[in-house]
C-alpha positions as CSV (number, residue, x, y, z in Angstrom):
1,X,0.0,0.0,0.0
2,X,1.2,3.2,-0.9
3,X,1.2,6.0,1.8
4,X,2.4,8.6,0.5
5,X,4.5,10.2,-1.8
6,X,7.3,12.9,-2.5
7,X,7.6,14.8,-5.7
8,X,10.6,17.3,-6.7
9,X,10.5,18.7,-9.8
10,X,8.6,16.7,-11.5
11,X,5.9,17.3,-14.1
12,X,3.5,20.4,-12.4
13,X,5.4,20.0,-9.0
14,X,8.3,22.7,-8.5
15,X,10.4,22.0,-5.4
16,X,9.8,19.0,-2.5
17,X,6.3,18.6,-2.4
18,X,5.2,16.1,0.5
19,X,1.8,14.4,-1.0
20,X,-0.1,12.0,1.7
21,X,-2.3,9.5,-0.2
22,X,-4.5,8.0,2.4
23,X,-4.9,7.7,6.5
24,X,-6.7,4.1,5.7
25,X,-5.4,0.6,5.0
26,X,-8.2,0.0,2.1
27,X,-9.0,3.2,0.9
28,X,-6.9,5.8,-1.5
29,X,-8.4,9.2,-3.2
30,X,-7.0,12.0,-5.0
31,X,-9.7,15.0,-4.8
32,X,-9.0,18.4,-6.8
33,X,-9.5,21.0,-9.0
34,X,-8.3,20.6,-12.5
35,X,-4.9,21.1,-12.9
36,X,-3.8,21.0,-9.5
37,X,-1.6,18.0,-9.7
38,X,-3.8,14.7,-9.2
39,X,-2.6,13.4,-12.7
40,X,1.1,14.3,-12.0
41,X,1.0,12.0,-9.3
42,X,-0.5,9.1,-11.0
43,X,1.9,9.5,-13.9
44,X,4.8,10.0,-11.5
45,X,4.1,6.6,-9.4
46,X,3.7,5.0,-12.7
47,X,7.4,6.1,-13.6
48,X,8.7,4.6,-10.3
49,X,6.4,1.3,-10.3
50,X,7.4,0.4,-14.5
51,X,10.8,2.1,-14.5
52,X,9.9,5.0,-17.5
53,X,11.5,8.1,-17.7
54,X,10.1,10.7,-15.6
55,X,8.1,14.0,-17.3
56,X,10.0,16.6,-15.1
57,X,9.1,19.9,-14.2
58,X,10.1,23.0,-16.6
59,X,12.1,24.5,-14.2
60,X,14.7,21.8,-14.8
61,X,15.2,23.6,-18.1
62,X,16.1,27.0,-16.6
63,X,17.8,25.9,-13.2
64,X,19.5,22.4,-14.3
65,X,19.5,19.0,-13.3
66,X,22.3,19.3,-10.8
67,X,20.5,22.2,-8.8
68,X,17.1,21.0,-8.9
69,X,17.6,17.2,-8.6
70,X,14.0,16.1,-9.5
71,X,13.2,12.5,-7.9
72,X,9.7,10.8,-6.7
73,X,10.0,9.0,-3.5
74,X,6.5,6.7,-2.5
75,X,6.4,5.8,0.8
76,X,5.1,2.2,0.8
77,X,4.2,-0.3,3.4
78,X,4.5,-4.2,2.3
79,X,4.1,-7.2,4.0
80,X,7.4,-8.2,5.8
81,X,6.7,-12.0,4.8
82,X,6.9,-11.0,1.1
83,X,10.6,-10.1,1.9
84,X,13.5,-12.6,2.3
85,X,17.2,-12.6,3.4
86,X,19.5,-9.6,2.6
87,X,16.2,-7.4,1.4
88,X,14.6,-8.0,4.4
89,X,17.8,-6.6,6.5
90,X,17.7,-3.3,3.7
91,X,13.6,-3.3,4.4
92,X,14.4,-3.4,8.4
93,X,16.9,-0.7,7.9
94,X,14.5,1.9,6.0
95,X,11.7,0.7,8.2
96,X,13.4,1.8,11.4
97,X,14.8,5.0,10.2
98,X,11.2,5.6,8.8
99,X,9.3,4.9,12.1
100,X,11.7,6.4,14.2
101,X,13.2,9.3,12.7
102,X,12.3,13.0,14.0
103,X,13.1,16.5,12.5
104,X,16.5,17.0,14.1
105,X,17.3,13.8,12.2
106,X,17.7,16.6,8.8
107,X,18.6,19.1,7.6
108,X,16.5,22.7,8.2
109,X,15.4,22.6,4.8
110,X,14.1,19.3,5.2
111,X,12.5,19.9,8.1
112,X,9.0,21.3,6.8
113,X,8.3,18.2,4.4
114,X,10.1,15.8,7.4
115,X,7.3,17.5,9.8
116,X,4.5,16.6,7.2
117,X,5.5,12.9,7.4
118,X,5.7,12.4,10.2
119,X,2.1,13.9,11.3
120,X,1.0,11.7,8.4
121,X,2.6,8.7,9.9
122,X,1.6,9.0,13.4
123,X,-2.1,9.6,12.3
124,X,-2.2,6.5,10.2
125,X,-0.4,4.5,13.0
126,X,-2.9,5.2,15.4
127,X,-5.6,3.9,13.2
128,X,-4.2,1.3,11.6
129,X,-1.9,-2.1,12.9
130,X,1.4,-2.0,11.2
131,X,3.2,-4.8,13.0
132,X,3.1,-7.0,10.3
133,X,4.4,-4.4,7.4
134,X,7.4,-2.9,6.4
135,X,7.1,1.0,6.2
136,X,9.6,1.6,3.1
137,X,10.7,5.4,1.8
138,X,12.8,4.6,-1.4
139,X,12.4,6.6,-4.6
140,X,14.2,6.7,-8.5
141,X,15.4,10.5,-9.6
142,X,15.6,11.4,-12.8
143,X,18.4,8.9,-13.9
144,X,16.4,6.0,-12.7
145,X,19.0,5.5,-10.0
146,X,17.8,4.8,-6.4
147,X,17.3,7.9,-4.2
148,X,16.3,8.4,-0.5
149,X,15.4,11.7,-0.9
150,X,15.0,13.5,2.9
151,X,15.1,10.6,4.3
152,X,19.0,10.1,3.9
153,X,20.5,11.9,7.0
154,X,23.0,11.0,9.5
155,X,19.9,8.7,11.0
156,X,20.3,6.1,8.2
157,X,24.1,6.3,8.4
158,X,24.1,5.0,11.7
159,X,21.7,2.1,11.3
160,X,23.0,1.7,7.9
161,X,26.2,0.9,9.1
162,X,25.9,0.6,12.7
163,X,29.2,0.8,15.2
164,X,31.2,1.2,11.8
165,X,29.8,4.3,11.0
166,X,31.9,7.6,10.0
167,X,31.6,9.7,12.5
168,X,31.3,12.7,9.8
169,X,29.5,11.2,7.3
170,X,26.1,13.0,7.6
171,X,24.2,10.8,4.9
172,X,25.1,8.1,2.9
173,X,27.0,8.6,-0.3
174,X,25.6,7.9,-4.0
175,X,27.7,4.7,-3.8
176,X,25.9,3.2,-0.7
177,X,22.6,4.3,-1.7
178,X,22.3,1.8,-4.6
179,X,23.0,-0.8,-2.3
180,X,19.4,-0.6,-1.8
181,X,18.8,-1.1,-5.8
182,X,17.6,-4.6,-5.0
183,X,15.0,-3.8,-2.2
184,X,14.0,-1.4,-4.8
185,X,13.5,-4.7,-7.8
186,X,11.5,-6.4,-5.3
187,X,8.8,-3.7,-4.2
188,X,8.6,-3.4,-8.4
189,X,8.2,-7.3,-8.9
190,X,5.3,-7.4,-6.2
191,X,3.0,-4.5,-6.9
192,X,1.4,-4.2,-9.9
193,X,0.9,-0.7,-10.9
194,X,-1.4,0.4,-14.0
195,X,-2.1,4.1,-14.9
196,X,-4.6,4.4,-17.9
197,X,-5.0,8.0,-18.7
198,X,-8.2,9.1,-19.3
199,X,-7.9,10.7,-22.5
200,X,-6.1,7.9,-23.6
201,X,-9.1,5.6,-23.0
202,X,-11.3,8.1,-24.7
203,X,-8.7,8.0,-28.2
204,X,-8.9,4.6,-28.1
205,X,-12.7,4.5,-28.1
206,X,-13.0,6.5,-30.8
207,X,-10.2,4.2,-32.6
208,X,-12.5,1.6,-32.4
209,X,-15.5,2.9,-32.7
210,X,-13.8,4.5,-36.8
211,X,-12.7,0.4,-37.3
212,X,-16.4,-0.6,-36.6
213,X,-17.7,2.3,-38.3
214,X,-20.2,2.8,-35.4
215,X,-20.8,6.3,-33.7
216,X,-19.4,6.9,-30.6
217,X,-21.4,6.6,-27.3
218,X,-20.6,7.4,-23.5
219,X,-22.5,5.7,-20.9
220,X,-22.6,6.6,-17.3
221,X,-20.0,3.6,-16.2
């Protein structure tokens, strides 16, 4: 189950944008106006989930890749018996950082979209049993390469690499983050993730509809 998710720079979303997704265990729903972003995070889940390229935000153009390092990051809980071995101890890792961590754990900057989390996370924890789930933030950035977005502070270094951690280090580097590239596979290899965009289904009914030579109708289904 998906969470939540971050955005940076990608498709209508300029900057870190923290976007919860549900406070239920068997309920999702994205509510808006037109244009204010539902479909950008559809399209942006379904670049992480099937590994496409993602649409990134104009602003990439003007400021560069290096400065605004777009990424999406879904916060996903999966069932710690679908996990084996080595990806379980990568899952366990994330998932303590992820329960545990606190805004002190980041960097100022951070801290707003931290703060937004972890509200999030609390309120779903009271109303929903966790114990049997892994609560996993991992992400791709524009590259396709693994990313932990805020979540990769001094926190994770330590439980990353536990008493043999640099005492400076105050995240992991580029290198040790795609030591998490497998955990990342697996969450692709269970969850099935299918975005059919409307106005592709409504092209496609009129495709038909031409090779039939019938008219087009719309029902209320």
């Amino acid at each position: 189950m998906i969470l939540s998710v971050i955005l940076r720079y990608v498709k209508t979303y300029k900057g870190i944008n923290y976007v919860p997704l549900t406070d239920s265990s068997n309920l999702c729903g994205l509510v808006g106006d037109n244009g204010v972003g539902k479909s950008s995070v559809l399209e942006a889940l379904d670049c992480f989930f099937n590994a496409k390229s993602l649409n990134l935000n104009i602003a990439t153009k003007r400021s560069g890749i290096a400065e605004t390092k777009p990424h999406v990051l879904p916060i996903i809980f999966i069932k710690k018996a679908t996990l084996k071995d080595n990806i379980a101890k990568l899952a366990e890792t994330l998932d303590k950082l992820a329960r545990t961590i606190t805004e002190p754990d980041v960097t100022l900057s951070n801290r707003p979209f931290l703060k937004e989390f972890i509200q999030h996370r609390d309120l779903f924890m009271q109303r929903n049993n966790t114990s049997g789930e892994y609560l996993i933030p991992i992400g791709v950035d524009h590259n396709g390469q693994v990313t932990l977005s805020i979540f990769n502070c001094r926190k994770l270094v330590e439980l990353y690499f536990a008493e043999g951690a640099d005492g400076s280090a105050t995240a992991l580097s580029d290198k040790d983050v795609t030591q998490f590239l497998p955990l990342l596979e697996s969450i692709r290899e269970q969850i099935s993730y299918i975005y059919i965009f409307r106005k592709k289904l409504i092209q496609n009914h009129l495709q038909n509809c031409r090779q039939m030579k019938f008219k087009p109708s719309w029902g209320n289904h």
